[in-house]
C-alpha positions as CSV (number, residue, x, y, z in Angstrom):
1,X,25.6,-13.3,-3.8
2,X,26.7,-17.0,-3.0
3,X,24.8,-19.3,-1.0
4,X,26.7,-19.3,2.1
5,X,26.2,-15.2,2.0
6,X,22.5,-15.5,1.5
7,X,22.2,-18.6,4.6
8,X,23.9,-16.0,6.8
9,X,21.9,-13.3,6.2
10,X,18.7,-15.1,6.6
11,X,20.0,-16.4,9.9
12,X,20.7,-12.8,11.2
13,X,17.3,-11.8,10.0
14,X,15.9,-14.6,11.7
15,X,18.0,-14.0,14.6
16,X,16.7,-10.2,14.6
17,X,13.1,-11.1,14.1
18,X,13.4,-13.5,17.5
19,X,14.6,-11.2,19.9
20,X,12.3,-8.5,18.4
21,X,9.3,-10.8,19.2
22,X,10.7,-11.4,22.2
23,X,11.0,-7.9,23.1
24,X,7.4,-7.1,22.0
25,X,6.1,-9.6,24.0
26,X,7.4,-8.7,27.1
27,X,6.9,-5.0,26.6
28,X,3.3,-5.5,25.9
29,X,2.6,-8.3,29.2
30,X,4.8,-5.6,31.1
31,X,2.0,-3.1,30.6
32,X,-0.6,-4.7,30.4
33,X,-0.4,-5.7,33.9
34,X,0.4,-2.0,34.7
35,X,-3.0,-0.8,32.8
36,X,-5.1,-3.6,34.6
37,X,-4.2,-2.2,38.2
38,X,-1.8,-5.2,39.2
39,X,1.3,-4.8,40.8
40,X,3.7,-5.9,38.3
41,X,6.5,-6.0,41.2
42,X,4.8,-8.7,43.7
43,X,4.5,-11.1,40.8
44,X,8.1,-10.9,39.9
45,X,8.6,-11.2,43.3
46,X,6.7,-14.4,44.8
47,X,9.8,-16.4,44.5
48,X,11.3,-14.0,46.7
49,X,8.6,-14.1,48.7
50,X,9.2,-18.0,49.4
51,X,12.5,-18.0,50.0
52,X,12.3,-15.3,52.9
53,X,8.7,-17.1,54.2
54,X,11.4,-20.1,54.5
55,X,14.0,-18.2,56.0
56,X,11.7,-17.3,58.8
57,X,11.0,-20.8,59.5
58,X,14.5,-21.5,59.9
59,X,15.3,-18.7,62.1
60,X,12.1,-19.8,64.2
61,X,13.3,-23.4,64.3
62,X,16.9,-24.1,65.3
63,X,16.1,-25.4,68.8
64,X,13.4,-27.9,67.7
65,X,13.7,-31.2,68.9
66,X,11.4,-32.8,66.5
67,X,11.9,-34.9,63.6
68,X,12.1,-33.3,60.8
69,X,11.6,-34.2,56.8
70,X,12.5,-31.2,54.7
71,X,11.0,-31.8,50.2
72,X,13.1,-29.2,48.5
73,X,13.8,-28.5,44.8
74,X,11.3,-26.5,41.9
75,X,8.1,-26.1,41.8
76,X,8.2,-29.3,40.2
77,X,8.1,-30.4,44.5
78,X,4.6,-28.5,45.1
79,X,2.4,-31.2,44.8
80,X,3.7,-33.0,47.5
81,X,1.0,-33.3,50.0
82,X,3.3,-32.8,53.2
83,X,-0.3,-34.3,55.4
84,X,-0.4,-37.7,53.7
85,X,3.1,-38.3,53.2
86,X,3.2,-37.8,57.1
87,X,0.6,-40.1,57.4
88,X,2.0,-43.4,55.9
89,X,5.5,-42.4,57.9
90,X,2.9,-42.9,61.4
91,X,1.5,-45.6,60.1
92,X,4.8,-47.2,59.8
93,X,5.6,-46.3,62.8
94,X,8.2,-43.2,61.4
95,X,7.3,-40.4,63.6
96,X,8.2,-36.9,61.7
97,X,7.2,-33.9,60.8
98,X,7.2,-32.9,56.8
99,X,8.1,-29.5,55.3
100,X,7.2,-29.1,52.0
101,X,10.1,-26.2,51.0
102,X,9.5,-25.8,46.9
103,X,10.5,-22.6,45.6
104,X,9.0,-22.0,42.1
105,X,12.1,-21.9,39.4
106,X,14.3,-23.1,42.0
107,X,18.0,-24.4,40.9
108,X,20.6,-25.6,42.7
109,X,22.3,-22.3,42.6
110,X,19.8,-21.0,44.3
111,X,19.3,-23.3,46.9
112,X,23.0,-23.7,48.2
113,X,22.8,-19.7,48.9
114,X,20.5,-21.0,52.5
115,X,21.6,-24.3,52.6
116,X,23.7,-23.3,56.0
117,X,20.5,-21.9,57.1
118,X,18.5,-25.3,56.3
119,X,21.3,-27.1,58.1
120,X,21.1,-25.1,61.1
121,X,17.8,-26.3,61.4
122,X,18.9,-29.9,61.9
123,X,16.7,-32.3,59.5
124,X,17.1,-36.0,59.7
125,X,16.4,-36.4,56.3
126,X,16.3,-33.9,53.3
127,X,14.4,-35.5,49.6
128,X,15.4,-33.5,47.2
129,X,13.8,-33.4,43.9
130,X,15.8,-32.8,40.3
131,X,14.7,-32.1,36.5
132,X,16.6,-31.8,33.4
133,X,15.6,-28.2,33.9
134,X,17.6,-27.8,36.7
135,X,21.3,-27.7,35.1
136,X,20.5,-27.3,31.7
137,X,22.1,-23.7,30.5
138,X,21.3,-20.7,31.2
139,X,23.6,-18.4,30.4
140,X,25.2,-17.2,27.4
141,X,28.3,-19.6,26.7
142,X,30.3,-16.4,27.6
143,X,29.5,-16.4,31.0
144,X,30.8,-19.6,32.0
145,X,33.7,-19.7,30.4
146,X,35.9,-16.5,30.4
147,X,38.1,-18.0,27.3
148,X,34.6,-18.0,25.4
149,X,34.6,-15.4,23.1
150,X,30.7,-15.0,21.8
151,X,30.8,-13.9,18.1
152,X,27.8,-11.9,18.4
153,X,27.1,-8.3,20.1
154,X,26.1,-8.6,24.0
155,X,22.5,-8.7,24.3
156,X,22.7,-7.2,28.0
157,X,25.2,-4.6,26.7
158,X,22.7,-3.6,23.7
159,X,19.9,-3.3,25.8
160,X,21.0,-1.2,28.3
161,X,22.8,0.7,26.3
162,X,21.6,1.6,22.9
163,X,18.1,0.7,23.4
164,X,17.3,2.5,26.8
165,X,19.0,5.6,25.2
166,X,16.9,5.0,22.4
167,X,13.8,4.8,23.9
168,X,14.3,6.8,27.2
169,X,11.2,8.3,27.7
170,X,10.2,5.1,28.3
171,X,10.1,2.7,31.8
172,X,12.4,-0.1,29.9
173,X,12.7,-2.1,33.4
174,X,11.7,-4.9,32.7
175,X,14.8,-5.4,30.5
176,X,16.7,-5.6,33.5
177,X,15.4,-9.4,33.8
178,X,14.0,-10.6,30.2
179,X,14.6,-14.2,31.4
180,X,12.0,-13.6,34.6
181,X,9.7,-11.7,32.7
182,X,9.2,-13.9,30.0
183,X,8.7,-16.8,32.1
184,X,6.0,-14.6,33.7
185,X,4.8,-14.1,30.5
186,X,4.4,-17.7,29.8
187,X,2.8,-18.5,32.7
188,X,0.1,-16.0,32.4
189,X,-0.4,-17.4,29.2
190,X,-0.5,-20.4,30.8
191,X,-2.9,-19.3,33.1
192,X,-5.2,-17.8,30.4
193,X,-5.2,-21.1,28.1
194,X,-6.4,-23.0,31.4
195,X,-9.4,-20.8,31.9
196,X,-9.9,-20.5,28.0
197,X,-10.0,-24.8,28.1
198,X,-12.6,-25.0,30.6
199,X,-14.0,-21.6,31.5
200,X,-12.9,-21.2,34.8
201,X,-12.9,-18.3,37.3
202,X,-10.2,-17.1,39.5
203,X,-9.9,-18.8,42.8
204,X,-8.1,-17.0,45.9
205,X,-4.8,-18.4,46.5
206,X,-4.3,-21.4,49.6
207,X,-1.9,-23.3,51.3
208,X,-2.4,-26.3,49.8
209,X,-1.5,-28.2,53.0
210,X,0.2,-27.6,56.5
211,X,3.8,-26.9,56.6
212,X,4.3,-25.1,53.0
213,X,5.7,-21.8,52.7
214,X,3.9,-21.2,49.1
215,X,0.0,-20.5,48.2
216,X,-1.2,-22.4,44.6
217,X,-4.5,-21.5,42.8
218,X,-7.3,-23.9,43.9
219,X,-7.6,-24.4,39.6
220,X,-4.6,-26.4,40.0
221,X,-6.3,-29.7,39.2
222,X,-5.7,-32.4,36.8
223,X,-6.2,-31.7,32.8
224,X,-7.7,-34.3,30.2
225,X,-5.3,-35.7,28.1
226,X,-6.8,-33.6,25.3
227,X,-6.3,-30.1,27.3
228,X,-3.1,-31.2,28.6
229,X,-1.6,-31.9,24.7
230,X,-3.2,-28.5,23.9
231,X,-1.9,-26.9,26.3
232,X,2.0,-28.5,25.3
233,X,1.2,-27.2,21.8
234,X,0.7,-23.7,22.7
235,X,3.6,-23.8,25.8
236,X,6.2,-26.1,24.6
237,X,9.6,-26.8,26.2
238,X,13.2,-25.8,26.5
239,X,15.9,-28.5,26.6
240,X,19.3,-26.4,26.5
241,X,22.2,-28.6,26.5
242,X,23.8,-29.3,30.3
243,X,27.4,-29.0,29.1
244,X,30.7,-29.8,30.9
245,X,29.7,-30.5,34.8
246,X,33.3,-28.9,35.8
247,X,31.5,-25.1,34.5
248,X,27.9,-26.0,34.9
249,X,27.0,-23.8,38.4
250,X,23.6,-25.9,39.5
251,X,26.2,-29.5,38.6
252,X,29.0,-27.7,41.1
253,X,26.3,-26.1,43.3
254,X,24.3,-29.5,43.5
255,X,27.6,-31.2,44.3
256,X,28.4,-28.9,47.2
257,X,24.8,-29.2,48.7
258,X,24.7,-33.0,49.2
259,X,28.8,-32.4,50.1
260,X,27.5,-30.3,53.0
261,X,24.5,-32.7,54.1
262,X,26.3,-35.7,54.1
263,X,29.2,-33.6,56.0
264,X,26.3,-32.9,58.4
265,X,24.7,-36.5,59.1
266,X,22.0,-35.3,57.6
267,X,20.3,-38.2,55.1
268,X,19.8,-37.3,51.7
269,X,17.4,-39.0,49.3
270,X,17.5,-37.7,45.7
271,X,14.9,-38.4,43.4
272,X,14.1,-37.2,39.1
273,X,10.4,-34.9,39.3
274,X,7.5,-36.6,37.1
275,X,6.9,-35.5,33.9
276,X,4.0,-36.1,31.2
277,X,4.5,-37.9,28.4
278,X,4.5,-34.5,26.0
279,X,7.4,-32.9,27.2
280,X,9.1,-36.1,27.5
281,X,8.3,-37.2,24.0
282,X,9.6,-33.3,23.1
283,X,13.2,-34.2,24.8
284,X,15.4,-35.2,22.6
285,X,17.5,-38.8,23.2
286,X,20.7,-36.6,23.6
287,X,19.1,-34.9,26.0
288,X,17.8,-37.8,27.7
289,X,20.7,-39.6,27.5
290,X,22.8,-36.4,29.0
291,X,20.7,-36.4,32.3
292,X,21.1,-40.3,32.4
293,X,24.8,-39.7,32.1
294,X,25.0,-37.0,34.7
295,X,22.8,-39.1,37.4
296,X,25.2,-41.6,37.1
297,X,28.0,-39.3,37.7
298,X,26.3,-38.3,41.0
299,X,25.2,-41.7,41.8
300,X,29.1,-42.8,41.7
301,X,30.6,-39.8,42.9
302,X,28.2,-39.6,46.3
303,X,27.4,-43.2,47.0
304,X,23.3,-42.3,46.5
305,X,21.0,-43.8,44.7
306,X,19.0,-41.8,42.7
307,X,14.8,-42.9,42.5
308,X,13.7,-42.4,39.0
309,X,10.2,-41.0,38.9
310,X,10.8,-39.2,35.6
311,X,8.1,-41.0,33.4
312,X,6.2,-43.0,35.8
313,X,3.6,-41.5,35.8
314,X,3.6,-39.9,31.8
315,X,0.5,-41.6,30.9
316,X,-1.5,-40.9,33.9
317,X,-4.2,-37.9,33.6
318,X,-2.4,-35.9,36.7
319,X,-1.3,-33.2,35.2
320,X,-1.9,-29.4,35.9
321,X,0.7,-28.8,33.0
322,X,3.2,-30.4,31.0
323,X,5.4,-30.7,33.6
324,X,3.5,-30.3,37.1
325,X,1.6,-33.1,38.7
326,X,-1.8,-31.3,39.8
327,X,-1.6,-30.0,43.9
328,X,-5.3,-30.7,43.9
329,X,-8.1,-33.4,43.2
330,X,-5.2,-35.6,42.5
331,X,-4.6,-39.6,43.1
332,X,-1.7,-38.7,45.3
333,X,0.2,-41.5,43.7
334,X,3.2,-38.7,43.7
335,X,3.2,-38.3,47.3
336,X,2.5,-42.1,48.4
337,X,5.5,-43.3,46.4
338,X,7.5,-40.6,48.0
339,X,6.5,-41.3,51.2
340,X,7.6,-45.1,50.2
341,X,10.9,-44.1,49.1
342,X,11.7,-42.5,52.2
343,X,10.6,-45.5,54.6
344,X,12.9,-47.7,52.1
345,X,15.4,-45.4,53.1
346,X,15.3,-45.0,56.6
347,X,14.8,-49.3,56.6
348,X,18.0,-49.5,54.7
């Protein structure tokens, strides 16, 4: 057996060994939560939750004659204290109300599918907040390209197929959305590493602050540097490349949303989330200098400027995770240099 024989075969072993870990994993987090009484569903289904909370509020709001600042993007936008963002607008004599509209893994994608809604509700100004996360790949290579031929079998295919024949006595459906589930999976984990760090209890779930259409742990509060570099060790993060902007969906979706505000009158403010100095010393300067590339492309093509708040604040003990600025017992440096942004703006 020649070498190249022998590297191929470990990769496929490798290759096997991933998505059977993978599998496992998910399987086991799937039941679990099952056995302890929760209702598997309602977790998948808080982002769902969010987006139809903000439908409602758009429905209930297209006569309003009030000003009206709208945060959108990830969950990445959570920690955006709607009350004292509003505060230093007054005090600057900038009279508006703030709407703190986050949607936990949002993407552009996502967001364009109520952007008509969001319009109707007539904002002056919308800030919208974007990550590397937010157009890097998602999707097999196949998917965006129909030329793409993928040289290996289609996971979806397999699974739904071969496995739940396989194994039909058994509630497989959580298959139907490994992606979700996973991240679920991750988060719990997430969860669970927190409380292991400093022993915490549960806390009911709040609004963090008027005008939000999400509820956040009171727990959300900032880590040491020591539990925050733990907690990047066990988590990690994902940089998948970003690829060719004319087949990237959240590039072409991202592109129609500020299209449609600008269409509308409506001012748009873009800004790059925070992130701590862990994941950013994890991304790779290819994938750094992709994004860079990218906002530039925007910044030319939509006469914006784009704030960079990436690594501001990377050094700063902030953080609820590797990539989340803590919603509570914060400095609200986050917030204050948002609300400064947006007065530069509207001065401008």
């Amino acid at each position: 057996m020649n070498s190249s024989t022998k590297i191929s075969l470990y990769a496929i072993c490798s290759l096997i060994l991933a998505f059977s870990i993978l599998i496992t994993v998910d399987f086991f987090y799937y039941y679990q939560l099952q056995n302890d009484g929760k209702n598997f569903s309602k977790i998948l289904d808080i982002i769902g939750q969010e987006k139809i909370a903000q439908e409602k509020f758009f429905s209930e709001h297209l006569e309003s004659n009030t000003n009206k600042i709208f945060l959108i993007g990830s969950s990445h936008i959570k920690s955006l204290n709607t009350t004292h963002i509003q505060d230093k607008l007054s005090k600057n004599n900038q009279d508006f109300d703030v709407y703190n509209l986050a949607i936990g893994a949002d993407t552009p994608e996502e967001r364009l599918k109520n952007l008509d809604l969001l319009i109707l509700s007539e904002p002056n100004i919308v800030v919208y907040g974007i990550a590397y996360r937010d157009f890097m790949i998602q999707s097999l290579p196949g998917q965006l390209d129909n030329e793409y031929v993928f040289p290996l079998p289609d996971p979806n295919f397999f699974f739904n197929t071969q496995i739940k024949d396989l194994f039909s006595n058994y509630d497989l459906d959580f298959m139907e959305n490994p992606k979700l589930v996973t991240l679920t999976a991750l988060k719990l984990f997430e969860n669970d590493l927190k409380k292991s760090l400093r022993d915490e209890t549960p806390n009911l779930l709040v609004y963090p602050y008027p005008n939000t259409f999400f509820k956040e742990n009171e727990n959300d509060v900032p880590l040491t540097d020591f539990e925050l570099k733990n907690m990047f060790f066990a988590v990690g993060a994902t940089f998948n490349p970003i690829g060719d902007y004319n087949k990237n969906v959240n590039v072409i979706s991202f592109k129609k949303i500020i299209n449609k505000l600008q269409e509308n009158d409506i001012k748009t403010i873009i800004f790059t989330t925070p992130q701590s100095k862990y994941y950013l010393n994890a991304m790779s300067s290819s994938s750094k200098n992709t994004f860079e590339d990218l906002l530039d492309h925007l910044e030319k093509n939509f006469n914006v400027k784009i704030y960079p708040l990436q690594d501001k604040y990377q050094n700063l003990e902030i953080w609820s995770d590797p990539q989340h600025v803590a919603i509570f017992n914060n400095t609200q440096i986050y917030s204050n240099d948002i609300a400064e942004i947006i007065l530069n703006e509207i001065e401008s």
